[in-house]
SETORKOL-577239 format. One record per residue: x, y, z of N, C-alpha, C in turn. Coordinates in steps of 0.2 Angstrom, whole numbers, plus 5000, padded with zeros to 4 digits. Example, Ala and Ser with C-alpha at 12.3 -4.5 7.8 and 13.67 -1.06 7.14 Angstrom:
<zatis>
506649725039506249785039506649845039/506449895035506849955036506450005039/
</zatis>
This chain:
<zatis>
500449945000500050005000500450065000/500950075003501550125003501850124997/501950114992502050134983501650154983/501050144984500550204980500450274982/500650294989500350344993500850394986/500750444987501050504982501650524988/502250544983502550604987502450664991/502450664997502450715001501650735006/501250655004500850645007500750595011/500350585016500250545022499650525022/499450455023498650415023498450415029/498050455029497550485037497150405036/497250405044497250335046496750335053/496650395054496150405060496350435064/495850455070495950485075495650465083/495950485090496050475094495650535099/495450505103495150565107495250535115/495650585118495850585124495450615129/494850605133494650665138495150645147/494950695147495250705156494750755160/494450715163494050765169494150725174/494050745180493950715189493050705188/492950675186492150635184491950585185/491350545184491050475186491350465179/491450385178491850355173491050365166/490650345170490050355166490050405161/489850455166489850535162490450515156/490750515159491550535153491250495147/491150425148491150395142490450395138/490250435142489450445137489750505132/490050565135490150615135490750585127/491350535128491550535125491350505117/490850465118490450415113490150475107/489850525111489550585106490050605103/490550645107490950665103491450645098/491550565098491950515093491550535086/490750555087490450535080490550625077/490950675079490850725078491750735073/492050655074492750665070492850645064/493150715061492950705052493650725050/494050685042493450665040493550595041/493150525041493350465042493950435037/494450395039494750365035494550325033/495050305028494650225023494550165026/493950135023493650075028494150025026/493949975031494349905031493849875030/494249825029493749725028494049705029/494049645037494549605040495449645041/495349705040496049735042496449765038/495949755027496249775026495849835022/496249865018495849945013495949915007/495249865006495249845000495249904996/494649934997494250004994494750044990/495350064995495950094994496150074991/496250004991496849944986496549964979/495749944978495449964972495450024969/495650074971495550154968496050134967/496750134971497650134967497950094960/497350034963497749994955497249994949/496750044951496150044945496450124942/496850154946497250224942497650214942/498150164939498650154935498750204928/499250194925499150224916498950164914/498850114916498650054912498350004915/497750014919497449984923497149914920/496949904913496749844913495849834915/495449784912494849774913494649774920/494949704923494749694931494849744936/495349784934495549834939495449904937/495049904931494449964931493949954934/493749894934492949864937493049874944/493649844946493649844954493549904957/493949974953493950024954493250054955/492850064948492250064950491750044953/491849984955491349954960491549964967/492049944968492249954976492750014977/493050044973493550124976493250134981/493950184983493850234988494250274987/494150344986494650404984495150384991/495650404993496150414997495950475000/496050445009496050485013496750525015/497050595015497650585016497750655022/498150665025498250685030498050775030/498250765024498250885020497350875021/496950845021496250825019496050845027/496450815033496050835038496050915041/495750945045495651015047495651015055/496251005057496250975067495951045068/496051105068496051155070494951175070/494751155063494051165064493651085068/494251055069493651005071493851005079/494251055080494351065090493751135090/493651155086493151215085492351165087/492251145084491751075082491551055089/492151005092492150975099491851035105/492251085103492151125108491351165108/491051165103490251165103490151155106/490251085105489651025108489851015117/490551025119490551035124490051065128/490051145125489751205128488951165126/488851145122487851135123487851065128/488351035129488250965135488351025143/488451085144488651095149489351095152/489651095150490351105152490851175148/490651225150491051295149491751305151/491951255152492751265158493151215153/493351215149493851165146494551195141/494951145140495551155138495551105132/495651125125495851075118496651095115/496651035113497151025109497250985106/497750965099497850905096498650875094/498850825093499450815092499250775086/499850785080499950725074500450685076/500150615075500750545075500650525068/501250515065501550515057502050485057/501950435055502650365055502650335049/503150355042503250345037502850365033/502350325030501850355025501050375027/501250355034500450355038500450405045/499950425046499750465051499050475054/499050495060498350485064498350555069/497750575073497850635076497450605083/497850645087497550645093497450705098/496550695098496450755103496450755108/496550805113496450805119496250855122/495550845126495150905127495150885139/495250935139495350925146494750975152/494450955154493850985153493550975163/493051005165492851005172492150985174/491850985180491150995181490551015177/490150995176489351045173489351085174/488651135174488251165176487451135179/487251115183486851105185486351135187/485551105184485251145185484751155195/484551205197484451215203483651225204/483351265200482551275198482251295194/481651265190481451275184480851305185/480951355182480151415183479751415178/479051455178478751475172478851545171/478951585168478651665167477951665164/477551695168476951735164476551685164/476451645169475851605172475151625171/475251675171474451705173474051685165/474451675160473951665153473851605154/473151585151472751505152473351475148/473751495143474051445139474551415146/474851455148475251435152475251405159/474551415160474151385165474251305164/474051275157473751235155474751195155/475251215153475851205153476051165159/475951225163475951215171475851145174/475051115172474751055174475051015171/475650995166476150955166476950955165/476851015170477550995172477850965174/477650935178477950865182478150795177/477950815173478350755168478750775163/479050845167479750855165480150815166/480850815162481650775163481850815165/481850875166482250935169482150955175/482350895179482450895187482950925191/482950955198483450965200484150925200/484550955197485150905197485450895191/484950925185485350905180485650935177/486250915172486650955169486450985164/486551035162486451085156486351035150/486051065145485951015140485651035136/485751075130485451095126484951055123/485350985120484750945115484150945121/484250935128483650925131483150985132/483451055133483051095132482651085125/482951095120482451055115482051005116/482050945119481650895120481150935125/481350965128480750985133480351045130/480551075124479951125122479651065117/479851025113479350965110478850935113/479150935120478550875124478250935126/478150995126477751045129477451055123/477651085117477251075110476551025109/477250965110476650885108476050895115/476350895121475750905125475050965124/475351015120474851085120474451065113/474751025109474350995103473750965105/473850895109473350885113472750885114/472950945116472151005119472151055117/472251045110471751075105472251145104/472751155105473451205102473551195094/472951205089473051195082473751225080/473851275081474351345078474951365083/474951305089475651335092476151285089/476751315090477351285089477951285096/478251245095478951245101479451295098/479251325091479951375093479651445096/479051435098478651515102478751495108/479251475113479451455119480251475118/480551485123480951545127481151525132/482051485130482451475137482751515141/482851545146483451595148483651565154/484251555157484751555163484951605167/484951595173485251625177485851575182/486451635181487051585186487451615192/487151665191487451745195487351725204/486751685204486451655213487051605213/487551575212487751515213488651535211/488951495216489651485215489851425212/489551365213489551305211489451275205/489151305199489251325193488651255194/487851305198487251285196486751355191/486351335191486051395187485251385187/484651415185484051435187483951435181/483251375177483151405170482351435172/482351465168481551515166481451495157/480651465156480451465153479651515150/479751545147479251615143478851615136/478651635135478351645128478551685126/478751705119478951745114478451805113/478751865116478451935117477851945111/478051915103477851915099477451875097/477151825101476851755100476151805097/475751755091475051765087474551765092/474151785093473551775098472951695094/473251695089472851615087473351565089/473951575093474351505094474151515103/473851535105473951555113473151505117/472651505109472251485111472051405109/471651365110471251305108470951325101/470651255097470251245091469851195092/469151195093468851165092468351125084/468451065083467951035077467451065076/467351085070466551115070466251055063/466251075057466151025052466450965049/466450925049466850845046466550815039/467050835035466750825027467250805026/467050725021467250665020467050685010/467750645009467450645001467850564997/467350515000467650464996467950444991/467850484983468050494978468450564973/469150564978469350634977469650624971/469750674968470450684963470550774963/471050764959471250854961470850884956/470450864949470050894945469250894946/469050834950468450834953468150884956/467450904954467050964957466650944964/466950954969466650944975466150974977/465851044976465251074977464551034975/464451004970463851004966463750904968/464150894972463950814974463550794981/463250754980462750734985462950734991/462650754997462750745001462550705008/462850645012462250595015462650605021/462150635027462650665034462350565038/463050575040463050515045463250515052/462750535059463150545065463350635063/464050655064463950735062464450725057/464250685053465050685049464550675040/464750735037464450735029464850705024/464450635020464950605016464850635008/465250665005465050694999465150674994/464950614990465050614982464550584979/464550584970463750584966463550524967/464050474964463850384965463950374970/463750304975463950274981464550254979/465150274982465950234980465950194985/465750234991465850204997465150225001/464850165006464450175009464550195013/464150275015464050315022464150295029/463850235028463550215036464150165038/464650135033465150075034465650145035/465950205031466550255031466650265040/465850295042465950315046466250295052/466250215054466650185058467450195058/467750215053468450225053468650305056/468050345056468250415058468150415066/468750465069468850475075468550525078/468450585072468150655073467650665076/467550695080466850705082466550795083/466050825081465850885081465850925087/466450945091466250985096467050965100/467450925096468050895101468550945096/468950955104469650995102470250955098/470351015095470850995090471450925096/471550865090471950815092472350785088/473150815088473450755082473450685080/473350675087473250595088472550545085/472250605085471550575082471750585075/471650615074471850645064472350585061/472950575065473450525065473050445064/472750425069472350375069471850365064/471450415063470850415059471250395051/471850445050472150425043472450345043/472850325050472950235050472250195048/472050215050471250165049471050165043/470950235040470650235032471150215027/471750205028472350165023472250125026/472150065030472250015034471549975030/471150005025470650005021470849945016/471349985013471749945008471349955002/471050025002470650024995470850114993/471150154998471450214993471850224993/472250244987472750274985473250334990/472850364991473150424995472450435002/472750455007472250485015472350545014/472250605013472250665015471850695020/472150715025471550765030471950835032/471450875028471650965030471050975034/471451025038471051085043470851155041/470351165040470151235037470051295044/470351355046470351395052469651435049/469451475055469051525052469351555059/469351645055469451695060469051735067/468651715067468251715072468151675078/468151695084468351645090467651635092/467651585095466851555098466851575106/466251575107465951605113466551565120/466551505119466951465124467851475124/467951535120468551545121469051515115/468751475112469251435104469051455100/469651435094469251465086469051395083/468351405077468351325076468651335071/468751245069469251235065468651175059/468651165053468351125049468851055048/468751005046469150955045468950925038/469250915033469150875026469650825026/469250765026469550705023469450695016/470050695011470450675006470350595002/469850555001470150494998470450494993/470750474990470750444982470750374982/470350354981470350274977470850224973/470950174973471450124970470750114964/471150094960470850054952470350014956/469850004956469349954956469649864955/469449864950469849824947470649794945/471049724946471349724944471649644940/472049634935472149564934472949594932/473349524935474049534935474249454932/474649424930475149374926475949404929/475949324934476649324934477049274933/477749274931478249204928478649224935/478749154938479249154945479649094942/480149104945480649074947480649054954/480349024956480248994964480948954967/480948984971481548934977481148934985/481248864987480848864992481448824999/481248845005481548825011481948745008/481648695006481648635006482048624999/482348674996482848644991482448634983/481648654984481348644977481448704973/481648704967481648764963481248774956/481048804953480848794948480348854943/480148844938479648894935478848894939/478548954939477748934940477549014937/476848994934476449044932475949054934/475849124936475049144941474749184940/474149174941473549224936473149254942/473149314944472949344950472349374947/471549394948471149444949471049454954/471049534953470749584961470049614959/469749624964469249664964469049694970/469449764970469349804977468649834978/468249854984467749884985467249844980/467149774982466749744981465949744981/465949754985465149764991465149874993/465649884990465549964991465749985000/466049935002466149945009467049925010/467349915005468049915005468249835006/467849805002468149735000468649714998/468849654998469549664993469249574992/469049574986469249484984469749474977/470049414981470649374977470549324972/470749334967470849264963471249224963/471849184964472549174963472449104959/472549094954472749014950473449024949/473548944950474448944948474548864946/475048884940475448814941476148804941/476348764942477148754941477548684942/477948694941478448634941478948634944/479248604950479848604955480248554954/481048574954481348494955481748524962/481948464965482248464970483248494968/483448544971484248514971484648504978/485148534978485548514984485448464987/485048414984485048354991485548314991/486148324987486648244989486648214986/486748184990486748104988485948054987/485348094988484648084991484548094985/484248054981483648034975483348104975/483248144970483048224971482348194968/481848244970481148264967480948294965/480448274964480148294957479348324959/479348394957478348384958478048444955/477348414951476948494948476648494951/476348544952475548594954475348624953/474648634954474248644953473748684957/473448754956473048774964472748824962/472248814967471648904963471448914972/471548974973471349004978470949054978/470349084984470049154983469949164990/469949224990469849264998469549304996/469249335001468749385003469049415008/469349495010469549525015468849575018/468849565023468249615025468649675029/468749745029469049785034468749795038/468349775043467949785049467949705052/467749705057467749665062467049615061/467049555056466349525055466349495063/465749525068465749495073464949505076/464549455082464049475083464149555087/464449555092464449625095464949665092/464549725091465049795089465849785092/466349815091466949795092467449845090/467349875085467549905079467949975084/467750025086467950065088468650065094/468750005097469149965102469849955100/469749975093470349955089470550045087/470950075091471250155088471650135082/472150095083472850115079472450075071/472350035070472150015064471349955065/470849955062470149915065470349835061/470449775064470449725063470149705054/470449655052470049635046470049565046/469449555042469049475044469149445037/469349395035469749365031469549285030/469149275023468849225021469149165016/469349115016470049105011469649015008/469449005002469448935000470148924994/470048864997470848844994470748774990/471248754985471348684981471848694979/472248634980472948654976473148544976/473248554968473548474968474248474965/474348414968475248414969475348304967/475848314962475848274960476748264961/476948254967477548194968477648154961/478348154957478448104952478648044957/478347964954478447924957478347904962/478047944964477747934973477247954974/476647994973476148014973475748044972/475148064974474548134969474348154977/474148204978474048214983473448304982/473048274983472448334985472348374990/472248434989472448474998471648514993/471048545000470748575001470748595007/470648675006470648725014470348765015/470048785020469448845020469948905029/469748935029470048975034469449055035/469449055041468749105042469549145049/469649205049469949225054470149305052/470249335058470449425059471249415061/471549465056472149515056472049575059/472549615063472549675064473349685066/473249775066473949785070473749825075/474049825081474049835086474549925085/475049925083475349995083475849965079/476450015076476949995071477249915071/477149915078477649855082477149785081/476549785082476249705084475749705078/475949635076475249625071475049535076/474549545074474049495075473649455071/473649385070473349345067472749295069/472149295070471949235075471349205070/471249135068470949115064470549065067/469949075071469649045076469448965070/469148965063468948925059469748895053/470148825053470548845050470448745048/470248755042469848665042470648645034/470748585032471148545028470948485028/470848495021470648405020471148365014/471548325017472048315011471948245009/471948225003472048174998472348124996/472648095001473248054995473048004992/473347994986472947974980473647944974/473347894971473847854966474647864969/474647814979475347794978475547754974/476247754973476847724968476947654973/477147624971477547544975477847564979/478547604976479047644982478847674988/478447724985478047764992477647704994/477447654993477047604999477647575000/478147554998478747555003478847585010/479147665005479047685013478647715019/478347705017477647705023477547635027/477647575022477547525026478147515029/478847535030479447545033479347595040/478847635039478747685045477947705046/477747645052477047655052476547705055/477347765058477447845061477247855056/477347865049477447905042476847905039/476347825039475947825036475247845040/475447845047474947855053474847935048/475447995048475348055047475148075042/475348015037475048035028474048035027/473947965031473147955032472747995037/472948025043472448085044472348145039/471748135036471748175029471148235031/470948255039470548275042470948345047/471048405047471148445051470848505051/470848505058470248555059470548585065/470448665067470648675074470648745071/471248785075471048875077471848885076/472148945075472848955076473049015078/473349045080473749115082474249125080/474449195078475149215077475149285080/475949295084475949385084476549375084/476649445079477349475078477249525081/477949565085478349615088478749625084/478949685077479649695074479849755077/480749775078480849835081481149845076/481349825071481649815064481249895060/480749905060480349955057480850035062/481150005066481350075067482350055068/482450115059483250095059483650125062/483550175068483850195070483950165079/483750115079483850055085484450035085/484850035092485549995088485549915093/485049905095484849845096484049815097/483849815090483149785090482849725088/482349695092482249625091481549625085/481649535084481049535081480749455084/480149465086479849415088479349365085/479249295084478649275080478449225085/477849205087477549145089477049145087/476849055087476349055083476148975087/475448985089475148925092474548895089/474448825086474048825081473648745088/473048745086472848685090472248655087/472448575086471948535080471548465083/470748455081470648395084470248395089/470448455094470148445100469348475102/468948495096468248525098468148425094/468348405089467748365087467948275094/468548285096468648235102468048265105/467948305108467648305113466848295111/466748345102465948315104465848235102/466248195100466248135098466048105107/466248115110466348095118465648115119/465448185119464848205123464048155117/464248135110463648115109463848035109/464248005111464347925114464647925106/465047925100465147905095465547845095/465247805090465647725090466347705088/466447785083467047785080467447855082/467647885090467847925092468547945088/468847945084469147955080469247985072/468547965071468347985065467748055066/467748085059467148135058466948155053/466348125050465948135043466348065040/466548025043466947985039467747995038/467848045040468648055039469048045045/469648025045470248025051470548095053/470448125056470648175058471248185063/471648225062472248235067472148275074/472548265078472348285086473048315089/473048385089473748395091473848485096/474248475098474448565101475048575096/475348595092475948645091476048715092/476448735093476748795096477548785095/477848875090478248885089478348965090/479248955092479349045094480049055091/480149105087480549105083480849205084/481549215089481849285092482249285088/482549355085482749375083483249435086/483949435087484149495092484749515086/484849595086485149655081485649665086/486149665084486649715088487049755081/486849815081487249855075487749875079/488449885075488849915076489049955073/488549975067488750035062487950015057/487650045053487350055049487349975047/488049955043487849905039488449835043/488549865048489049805050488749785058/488249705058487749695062488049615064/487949605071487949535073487249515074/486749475071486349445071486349375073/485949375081485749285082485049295084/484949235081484149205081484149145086/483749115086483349055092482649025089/482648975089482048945086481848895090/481448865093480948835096480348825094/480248765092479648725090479248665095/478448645097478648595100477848575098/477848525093477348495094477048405096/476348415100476248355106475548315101/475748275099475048225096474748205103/474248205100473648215107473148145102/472648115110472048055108472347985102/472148035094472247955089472847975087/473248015088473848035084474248025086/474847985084475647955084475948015085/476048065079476348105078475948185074/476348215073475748285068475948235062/475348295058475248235053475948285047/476148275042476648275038476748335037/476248375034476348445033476548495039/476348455044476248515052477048475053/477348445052478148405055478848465053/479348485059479748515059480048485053/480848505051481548495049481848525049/482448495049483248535051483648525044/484148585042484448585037484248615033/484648655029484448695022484648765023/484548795019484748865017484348905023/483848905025483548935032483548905039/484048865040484048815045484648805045/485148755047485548745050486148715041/486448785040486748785031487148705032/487548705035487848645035487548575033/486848585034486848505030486148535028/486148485021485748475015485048455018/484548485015483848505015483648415020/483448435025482848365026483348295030/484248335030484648275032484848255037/484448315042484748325049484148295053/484248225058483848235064483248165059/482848155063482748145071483248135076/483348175080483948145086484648125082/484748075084485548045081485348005074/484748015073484547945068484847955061/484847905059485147935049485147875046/484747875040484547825037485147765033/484847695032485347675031485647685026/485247675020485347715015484847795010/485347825009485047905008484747905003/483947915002483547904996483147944996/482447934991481947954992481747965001/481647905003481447885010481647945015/482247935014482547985020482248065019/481948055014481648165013480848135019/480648105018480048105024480148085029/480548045031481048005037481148065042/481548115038482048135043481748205046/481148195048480648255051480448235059/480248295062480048275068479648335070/479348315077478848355083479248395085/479848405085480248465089480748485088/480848545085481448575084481648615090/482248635090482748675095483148695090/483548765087483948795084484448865087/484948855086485148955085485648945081/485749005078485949055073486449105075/486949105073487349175074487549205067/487649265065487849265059488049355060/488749375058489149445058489049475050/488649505048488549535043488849605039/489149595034489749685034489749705026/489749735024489649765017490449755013/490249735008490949755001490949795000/490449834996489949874993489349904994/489149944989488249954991487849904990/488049844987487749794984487949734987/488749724988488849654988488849644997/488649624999488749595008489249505008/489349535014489649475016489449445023/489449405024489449355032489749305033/489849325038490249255044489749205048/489249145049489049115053489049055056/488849045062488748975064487948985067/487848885064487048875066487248795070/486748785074486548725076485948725078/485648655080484948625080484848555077/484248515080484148475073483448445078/483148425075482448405074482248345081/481748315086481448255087480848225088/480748165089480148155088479948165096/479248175096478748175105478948085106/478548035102478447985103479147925100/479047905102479647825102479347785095/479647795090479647785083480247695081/479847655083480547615083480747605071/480547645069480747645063481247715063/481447745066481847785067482047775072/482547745075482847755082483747795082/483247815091483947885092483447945092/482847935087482348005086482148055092/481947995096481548025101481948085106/481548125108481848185112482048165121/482748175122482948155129483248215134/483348205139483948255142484548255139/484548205133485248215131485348245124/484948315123484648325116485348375116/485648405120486148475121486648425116/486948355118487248325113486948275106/486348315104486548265099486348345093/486448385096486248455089486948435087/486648475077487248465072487548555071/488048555072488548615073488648625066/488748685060488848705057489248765057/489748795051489948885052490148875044/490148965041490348945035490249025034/490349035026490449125024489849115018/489649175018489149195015489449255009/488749255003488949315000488149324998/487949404999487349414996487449474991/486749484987486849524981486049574983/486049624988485549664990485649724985/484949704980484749784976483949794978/483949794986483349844988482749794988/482649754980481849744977482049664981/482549634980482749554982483449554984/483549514989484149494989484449404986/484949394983485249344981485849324984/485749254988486149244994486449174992/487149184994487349094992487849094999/487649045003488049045009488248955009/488948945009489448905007489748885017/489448805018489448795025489748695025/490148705032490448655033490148615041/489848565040489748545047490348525051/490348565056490948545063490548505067/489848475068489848435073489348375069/489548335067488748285064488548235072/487848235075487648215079487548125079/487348095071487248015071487847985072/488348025074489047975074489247955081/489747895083489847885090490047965094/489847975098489948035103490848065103/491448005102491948035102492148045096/491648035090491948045084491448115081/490848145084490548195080490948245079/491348275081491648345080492248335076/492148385068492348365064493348365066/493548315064494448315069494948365061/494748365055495248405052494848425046/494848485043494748525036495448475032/494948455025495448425022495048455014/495348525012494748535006495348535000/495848505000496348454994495848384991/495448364996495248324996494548304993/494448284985493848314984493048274986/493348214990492948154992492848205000/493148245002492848255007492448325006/492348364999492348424999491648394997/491448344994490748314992490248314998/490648265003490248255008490248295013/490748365014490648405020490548465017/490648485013490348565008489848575006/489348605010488548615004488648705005/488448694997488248764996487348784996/487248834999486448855000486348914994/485848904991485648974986484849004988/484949034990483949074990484049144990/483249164990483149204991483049244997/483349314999483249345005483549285009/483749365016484249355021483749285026/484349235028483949185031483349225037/483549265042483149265046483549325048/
</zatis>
């Protein structure tokens, strides 16, 4: 790297920040944290230690750089950072702001250059004393209602005796005085019509006395309330549309205005929060606009407030409110060509033919059409007999945006109103070689979300009736090899309720530690055991003729962020699955069965290869793809994520986990779940490369197992990396391809 630097320059390499105060260790390191991010300008980044970026811009400006090394340049450069580029003098300027708005007016800067050959770094040192601490915080000019009303929360000030000066917090305290005055109906105030002033002159200790005022100049319309007087709704706006000359249907105090029915009056008005006589509320106007996009039928929510100059007898000015729709297309039909890749190693083409049809019923419907067909083959599987299978499938749903329920409900929901969601389903699937298989599905249940953070799913009705149809010889093989396999394949009967809630903190990127939460608890079988019991049935296992499954499953799947930069993140996950066959069932039936391995599980080993327990089949086939599943999984995930580029990412990870059965399977033995499950997880680790352009990311992560669990206890862990070896690079090498980051 030193041949390239130029003549009589030096590769700024970074900087150093030394504080010295007689301080709580705390203070200093918070104090020093803010300050690190105030050191400009940054030198050139590393990857594992080194300055590729660098490397790339030097030998890509050559007089004769050559293709590769114009590309690299292009793609990955970095102009050079060099020592004449940095400005110590304006950035001790810089530091020393920010000191004075933390409170600290007593300090001493300076900086020193270390330069050693072609490289150099600077070190500041700011040496610095005590705060200012605040003693008591007043109001001026009490006597106006505005300030009255100020008054009655102040106590949920931060600006307690004792704190230190602090500029950003004076600003957080005229916001939260602001946002508070909003509230109650403050249409036209703002936080910069408040007025901090100091006094330090009482004090030797270097405390000080703040007073809080209003601006000599404040409007006489920001000092008072607004109360709602009008609420005019226009379901079908556009910006050339004539609003005057349209019909209008008042509902409760709210007028809906347009010629045709778009939307019906009496259904709109449920989404509005407004009411004729209530004080101005952001919060309401906020909520009222979540709710009418939360529709899923307009384009745009607009709500403007119209003033009028005249103030009302009770001391506020009113204010009118217009809601804004536009509409989405009514109608839609969409055609898509996919390229599908699935958990399980299946890839292939498929073709889908969507129709939509929004605002069905005039009340904000949404039905679905979806037909699909396609074709998958299995890859990555090894040494395992890959698969083959077309399908086939038409689905429709009905969304309703309100809460289908005997009792009203509807209003209970501020942040968005629940939707009730009707789904029939048929999809055939034809295994080459092993079987036809028929699925029908019906699902009656409400979504909503609770606030940015939590959605909710609960589908009280969620019925499956599956088919198997034209086994193959082989597949009645293996079924009669595992009478666990065929038990699962013949309950063609499930019926039961499910829940899910998600918590994502991911929606806010400026967290530098946020989780992401899923569980989901699903439970089948047990309304028809029971009325089978209560009416004496002969055939308490059956219903209508069908064999039905009987089971609890529940799974919880954490997610924890640690950033340490924007794009350089330690990600680990935790999964937990457990599900308990209950009454006529051995096991869950095939479709509801964990598995371990593949491209979102545990990269190290090949789709479906890992688990039950220590088991592994004798020979690896067809068989072993339905074999190697189970009632419970256990998993974690680590994975260090870092950028190349704006595009390319890289990772470093390790997984482990692997699958067991609840029940003693003696056609798998080793399956079932013991206390001694901690030794039989399969250990993986391996590097990653992904290809993020915003719309998809394109991920191949390249993983080596370190621990295989079916082997004697003193041979699992793997004893030497031998990748000369191309016999060992077959059977310890799997590469993963998918879509989007595993978890």
């Amino acid at each position: 790297m030193k041949k390239f630097i130029p003549e009589g320059e030096k590769l700024y390499i970074g900087a150093e920040l030394d504080l010295s105060a007689e301080l709580p260790k705390r203070e200093v390191n918070e104090l020093e944290d803010e300050l690190e991010g105030l050191l400009r300008p940054q030198p050139n980044s590393k990857v594992l230690g080194q300055r590729f970026g660098l490397w790339a811009h030097y030998k890509g400006s050559k007089e004769k750089p050559g293709f590769i090394n114009k590309f690299l340049k292009n793609r990955f450069g970095e102009s050079p950072v060099y020592l004449s580029d940095v400005q110590p003098e304006r950035t001790m300027d810089i530091l020393g702001n920010r000191m004075e708005n933390k409170g600290y007016f007593f300090y001493k800067t300076d900086y020193k250059v270390d330069d050693k050959e072609k490289f150099a770094s600077i070190k500041y040192e700011i040496d610095f004393s005590e705060g200012y601490k605040l003693k008591t915080y007043k109001l001026l000019g009490d006597t106006l209602g505005i300030m009255e009303e100020i008054k009655r929360d102040l106590d949920k000030t931060e600006l307690k005796e004792g704190t230190r000066f602090d500029l950003d917090k004076l600003k957080s305290e005229r916001e939260r005085i602001d946002r508070a005055l909003k509230l109650k109906g403050y249409y036209n105030f703002n936080a910069d019509l408040l007025i901090f002033e100091s006094d330090t002159n009482q004090y030797e200790n270097r405390g000080y006395d703040l007073y809080l005022r209003l601006k000599n100049e404040a409007p006489e319309k920001s000092l008072h309330p607004y109360t709602i007087q009008q609420i005019r709704v226009y379901p079908n706006f556009t910006v050339t549309s004539e609003t005057e000359d349209q019909d209008t249907t008042r509902v409760g105090g709210i007028k809906v205005i347009q010629d045709d029915i778009v939307f019906r009056p009496d259904l709109l008005e449920n989404y509005i929060l407004f009411e004729p006589g209530q004080k101005f509320n952001p919060q309401t106007s906020r909520l009222t606009s979540n709710r009418l996009s939360s529709i899923g039928n307009f384009r745009y929510v607009n709500i403007t407030f119209q003033e009028s100059e005249e103030m009302l007898n009770d001391g506020t000015y009113p204010l009118d409110a217009r809601i804004l729709l536009s509409p989405l297309d009514k109608r839609g039909l969409r055609a898509e060509i996919q390229g599908v890749t699935k958990s399980n190693s299946f890839v292939g083409p498929a073709l889908i033919l969507n129709y939509q049809n929004r605002n069905l019923f005039r009340g904000g419907e949404t039905f679905n059409l979806t037909g699909k067909v396609g074709y998958e083959q299995q890859i990555a599987s090894g040494s395992r007999e890959a698969l083959r299978s077309i399908e086939l499938g038409l689905t429709g749903s009905l969304i309703f945006p309100r809460v289908l329920f005997p009792v009203p409900i509807m209003n209970r929901f501020n942040y968005s109103i629940p939707k009730t969601k009707i789904s029939l389903g048929y999809e055939y699937q034809n295994r080459t070689d092993l079987y036809q298989l028929n699925s029908y599905k019906a699902t009656f249940g409400y979504l909503w979300n609770v606030n940015r953070y939590q959605y909710h799913e609960f589908n009280p009705i969620s019925l499956s009736i599956v088919d198997l149809a034209n086994t193959t010889p082989v597949f009645e093989e293996i079924l009669n090899s595992n009478p666990f396999l065929r038990r699962s394949f013949e309950q063609q009967f499930i019926s039961g309720m499910n829940y899910t809630w998600n918590y994502n903190q991911l929606v806010d990127s400026e967290r530098k530690n946020p989780i992401m939460i899923t569980s989901t608890i699903d439970l089948a079988g047990n309304l028809f055991k029971g009325l089978n019991r209560l009416v004496g049935s002969e055939n308490p296992d059956f219903i209508f003729g069908l064999d039905y499954a009987q089971y609890i499953k529940g799974e919880v799947d954490f997610v924890y962020y640690h950033r340490f930069t924007d794009e350089h993140n330690l990600v680990t996950r935790f999964f937990g699955g457990l599900g308990v066959p209950l009454g006529n069932s051995s096991s869950l039936p095939f479709v509801k069965q964990f598995f371990a391995g593949g491209p979102r599980s545990v990269r190290s080993f090949r789709i479906r290869s890992l688990g039950p327990g220590v088991f592994v089949p004798q020979s690896i086939g067809t068989g072993g793809f339905f074999d190697q599943a189970g009632d419970i999984r256990l998993e974690g995930n680590m994975e260090y994520r870092f950028p190349f580029n704006k595009y390319l990412k890289g990772a470093f990870f390790v997984d482990a986990g692997n699958v067991w059965l609840y029940n003693e399977n003696e056609a798998l033995p080793g399956g079932r779940f013991s206390s001694d499950w901690a030794e039989e997880l399969g250990v993986g680790a391996g590097f990653g490369l992904r290809i993020d352009i915003q719309l998809f990311v394109l991920r191949l992560d390249l993983a080596i197992p370190v621990r295989k669990p079916w082997l004697e206890p003193q041979e699992r862990w793997q004893q030497s990396l031998e990748f000369r070896s191309g016999e060992w690079r077959r059977e310890n090498m799997v590469l993963n391809f998918a879509i989007g980051y595993p978890f």
